[in-house]
C-alpha positions in Angstrom: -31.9 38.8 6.8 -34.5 39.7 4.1 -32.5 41.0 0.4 -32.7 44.6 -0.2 -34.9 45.3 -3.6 -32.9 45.8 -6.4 -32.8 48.9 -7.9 -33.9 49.5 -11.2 -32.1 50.8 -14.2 -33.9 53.9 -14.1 -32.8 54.5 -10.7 -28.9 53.8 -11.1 -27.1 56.9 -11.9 -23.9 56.8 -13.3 -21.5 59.6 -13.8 -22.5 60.8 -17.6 -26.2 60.1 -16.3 -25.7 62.0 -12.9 -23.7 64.9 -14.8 -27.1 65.1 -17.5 -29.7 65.5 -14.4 -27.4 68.0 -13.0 -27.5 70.1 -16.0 -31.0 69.2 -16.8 -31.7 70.5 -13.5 -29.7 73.6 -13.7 -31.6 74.4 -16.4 -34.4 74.2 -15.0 -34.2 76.9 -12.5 -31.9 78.8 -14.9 -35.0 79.4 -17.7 -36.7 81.6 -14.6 -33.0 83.3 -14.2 -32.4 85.7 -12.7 -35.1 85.9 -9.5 -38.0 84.6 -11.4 -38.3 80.9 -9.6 -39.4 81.1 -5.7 -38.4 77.9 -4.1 -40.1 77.3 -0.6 -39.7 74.1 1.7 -37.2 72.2 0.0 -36.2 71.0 4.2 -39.2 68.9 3.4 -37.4 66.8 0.6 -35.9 63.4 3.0 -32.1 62.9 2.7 -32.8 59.6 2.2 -35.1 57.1 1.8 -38.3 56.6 -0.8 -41.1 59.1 -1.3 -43.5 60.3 -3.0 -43.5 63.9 -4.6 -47.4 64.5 -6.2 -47.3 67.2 -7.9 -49.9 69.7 -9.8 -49.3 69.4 -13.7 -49.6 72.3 -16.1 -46.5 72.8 -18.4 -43.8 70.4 -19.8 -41.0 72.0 -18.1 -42.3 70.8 -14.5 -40.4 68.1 -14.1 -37.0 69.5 -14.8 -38.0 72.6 -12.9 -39.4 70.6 -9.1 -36.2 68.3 -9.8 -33.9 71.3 -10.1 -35.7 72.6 -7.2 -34.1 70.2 -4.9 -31.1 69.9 -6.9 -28.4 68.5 -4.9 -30.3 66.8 -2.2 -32.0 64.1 -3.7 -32.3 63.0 -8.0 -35.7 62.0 -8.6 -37.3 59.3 -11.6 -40.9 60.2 -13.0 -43.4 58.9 -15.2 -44.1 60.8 -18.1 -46.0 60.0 -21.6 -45.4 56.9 -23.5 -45.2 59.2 -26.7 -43.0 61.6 -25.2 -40.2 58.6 -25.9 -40.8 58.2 -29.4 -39.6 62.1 -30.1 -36.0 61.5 -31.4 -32.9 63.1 -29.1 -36.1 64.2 -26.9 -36.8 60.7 -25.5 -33.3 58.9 -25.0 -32.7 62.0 -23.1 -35.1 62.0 -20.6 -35.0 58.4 -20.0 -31.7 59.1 -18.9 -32.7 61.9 -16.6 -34.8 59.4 -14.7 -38.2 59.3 -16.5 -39.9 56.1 -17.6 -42.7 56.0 -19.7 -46.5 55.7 -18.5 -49.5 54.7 -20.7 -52.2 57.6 -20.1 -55.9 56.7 -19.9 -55.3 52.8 -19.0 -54.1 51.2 -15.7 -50.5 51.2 -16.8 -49.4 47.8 -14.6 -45.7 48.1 -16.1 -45.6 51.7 -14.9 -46.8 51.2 -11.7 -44.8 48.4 -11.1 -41.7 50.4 -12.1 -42.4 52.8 -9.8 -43.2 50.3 -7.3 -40.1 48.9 -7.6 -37.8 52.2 -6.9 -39.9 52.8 -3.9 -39.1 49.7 -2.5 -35.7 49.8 -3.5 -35.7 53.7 -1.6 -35.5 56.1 -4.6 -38.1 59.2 -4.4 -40.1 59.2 -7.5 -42.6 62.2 -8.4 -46.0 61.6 -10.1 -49.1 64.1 -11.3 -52.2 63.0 -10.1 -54.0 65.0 -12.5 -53.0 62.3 -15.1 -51.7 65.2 -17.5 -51.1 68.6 -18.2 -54.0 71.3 -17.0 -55.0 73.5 -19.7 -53.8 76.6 -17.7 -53.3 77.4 -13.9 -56.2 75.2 -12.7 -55.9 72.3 -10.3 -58.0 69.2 -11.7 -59.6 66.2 -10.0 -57.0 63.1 -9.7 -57.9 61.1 -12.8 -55.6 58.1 -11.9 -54.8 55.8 -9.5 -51.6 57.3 -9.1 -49.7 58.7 -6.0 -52.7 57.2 -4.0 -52.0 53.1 -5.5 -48.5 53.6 -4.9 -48.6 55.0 -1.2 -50.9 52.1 -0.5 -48.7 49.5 -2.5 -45.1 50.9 -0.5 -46.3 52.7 2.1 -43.8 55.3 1.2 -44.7 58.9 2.5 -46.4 61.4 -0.1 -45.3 65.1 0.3 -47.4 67.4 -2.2 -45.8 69.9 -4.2 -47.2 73.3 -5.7 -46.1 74.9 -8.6 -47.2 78.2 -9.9 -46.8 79.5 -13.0 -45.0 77.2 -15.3 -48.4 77.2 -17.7 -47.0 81.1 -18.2 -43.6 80.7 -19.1 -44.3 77.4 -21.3 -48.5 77.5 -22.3 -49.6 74.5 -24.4 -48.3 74.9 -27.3 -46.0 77.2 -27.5 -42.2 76.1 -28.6 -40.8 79.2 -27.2 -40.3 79.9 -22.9 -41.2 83.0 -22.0 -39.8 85.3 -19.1 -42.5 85.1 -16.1 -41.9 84.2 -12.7 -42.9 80.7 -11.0 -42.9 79.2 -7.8 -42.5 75.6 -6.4 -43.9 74.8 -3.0 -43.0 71.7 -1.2 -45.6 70.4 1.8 -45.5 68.3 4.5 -46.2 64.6 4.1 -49.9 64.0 3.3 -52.0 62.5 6.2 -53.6 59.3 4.8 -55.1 57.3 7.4 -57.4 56.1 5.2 -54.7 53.9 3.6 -54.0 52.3 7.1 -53.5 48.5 7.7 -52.7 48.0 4.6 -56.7 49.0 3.0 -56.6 49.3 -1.2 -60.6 49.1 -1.8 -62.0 51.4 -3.8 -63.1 54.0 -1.6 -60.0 54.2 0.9 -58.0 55.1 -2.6 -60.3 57.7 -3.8 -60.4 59.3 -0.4 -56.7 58.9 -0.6 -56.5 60.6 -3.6 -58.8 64.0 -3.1 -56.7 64.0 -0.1 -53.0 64.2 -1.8 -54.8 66.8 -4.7 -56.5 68.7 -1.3 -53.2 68.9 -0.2 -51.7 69.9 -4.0 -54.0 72.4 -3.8 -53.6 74.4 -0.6 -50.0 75.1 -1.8 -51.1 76.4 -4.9 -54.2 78.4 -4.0 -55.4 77.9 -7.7 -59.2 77.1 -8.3 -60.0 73.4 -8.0 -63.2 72.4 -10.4 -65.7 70.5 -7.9 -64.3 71.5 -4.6 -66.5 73.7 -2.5 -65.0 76.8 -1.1 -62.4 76.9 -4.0 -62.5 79.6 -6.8 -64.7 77.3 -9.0 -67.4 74.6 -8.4 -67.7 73.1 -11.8 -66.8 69.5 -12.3 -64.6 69.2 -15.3 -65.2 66.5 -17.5 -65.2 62.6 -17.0 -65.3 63.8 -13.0 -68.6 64.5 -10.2 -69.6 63.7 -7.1 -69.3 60.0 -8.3 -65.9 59.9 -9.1 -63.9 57.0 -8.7 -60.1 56.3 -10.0 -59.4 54.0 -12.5 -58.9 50.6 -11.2 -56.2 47.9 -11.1 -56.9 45.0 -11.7 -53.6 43.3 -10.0 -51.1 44.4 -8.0 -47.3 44.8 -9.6 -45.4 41.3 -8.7 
């Protein structure tokens, strides 16, 4: 019988560390309190089991607002910005809420094999395929890799999830949260056939990855820069027609 993965560190919850994503989490749906979060198909979240939550990315406070979201069903780990773990108090905080820290603008192997490994090891794990925060309530092109590597890598199923209106209640930056209403919408898992019989080329990853952000973005609604029939058609930046995510260059052991 073939060994069970081992889970990481970042994946074991102990009691202090299960009590501090519990209130982390609380907290997250207690900023919008009272009646200011909207919370729609959280039956979507598995039980058990890994996944993939890919998420649109536009204010700090996302993370501890889609994990409080499901709070009580299922705890989640996320990457999140290398420098975020040098801020004292700030960093040995959320690393033990579950996040673990992700190079932006390489091919971050040790992240992706982290996340890899809690897959594997059937932990849920939630990523931004935007590859960092949007300036404001605007879906961007996929600028990593991402949740379309690691569905490819595990095979785990990715369920997209929209959130609306966290840009307003924490802009960039501002230090203070502000009383507006947000809403968190969770999908059904992305089709990805592209993906199939094991395929990680190129082009079966970028088609993988408009796919998850397509599906980002028909929960949200927002504009989407470069997609026809969205609110706007201008490519943003480092993006066009000709597209591609950044590679890999080897897969996580």
């Amino acid at each position: 019988m073939a060994r069970a993965p081992e889970m990481p560190a970042v994946g074991r919850w102990n009691w202090w560390r299960s009590a501090l994503y519990w209130i982390g989490g609380s907290l997250g749906r207690a900023i919008f309190f009272p009646g200011r979060l909207t919370v729609t198909g959280v039956e979507r979240i598995p039980t058990e089991g890994a996944f993939l939550l890919a998420a649109n990315h536009t204010s700090y406070i996302d993370p501890p607002v889609i994990g409080g979201s499901i709070l009580g069903r299922r705890r989640l780990c996320y990457m999140a910005h290398s420098g975020l773990f040098r801020i004292p108090v700030f960093g040995p905080i959320i690393s033990a809420v579950g996040a673990f820290p992700v190079k932006r603008g390489v091919a971050d192997r040790k992240a992706i094999r982290m996340a890899a490994d809690l897959l594997r090891a059937g932990h849920p794990v939630l990523v931004f395929p935007e590859g960092t925060r949007s300036p404001s309530d605007v879906a961007h092109l996929p600028s990593e890799l991402g949740a379309a590597y690691l569905a490819a890598l595990s095979g785990a199923p990715v369920i997209p999830v929209g959130v609306i209106g966290t840009s307003r209640v924490l802009p960039r930056g501002a230090l203070f949260l502000r009383p507006r209403r947000a809403e968190v919408r969770f999908g059904p898992p992305v089709d990805l056939p592209m993906l199939g019989q094991g395929r990680r080329d190129k082009t079966a990853l970028a088609d993988a990855a408009y796919a998850i952000m397509g599906a980002i973005v028909a929960l949200t609604g927002l504009p989407h820069p470069g997609v026809a029939g969205t609110p706007s058609e201008v490519w943003p930046e480092g993006t066009g027609p000709d597209w591609k995510p950044k590679n890999v260059d080897e897969e996580p052991d």
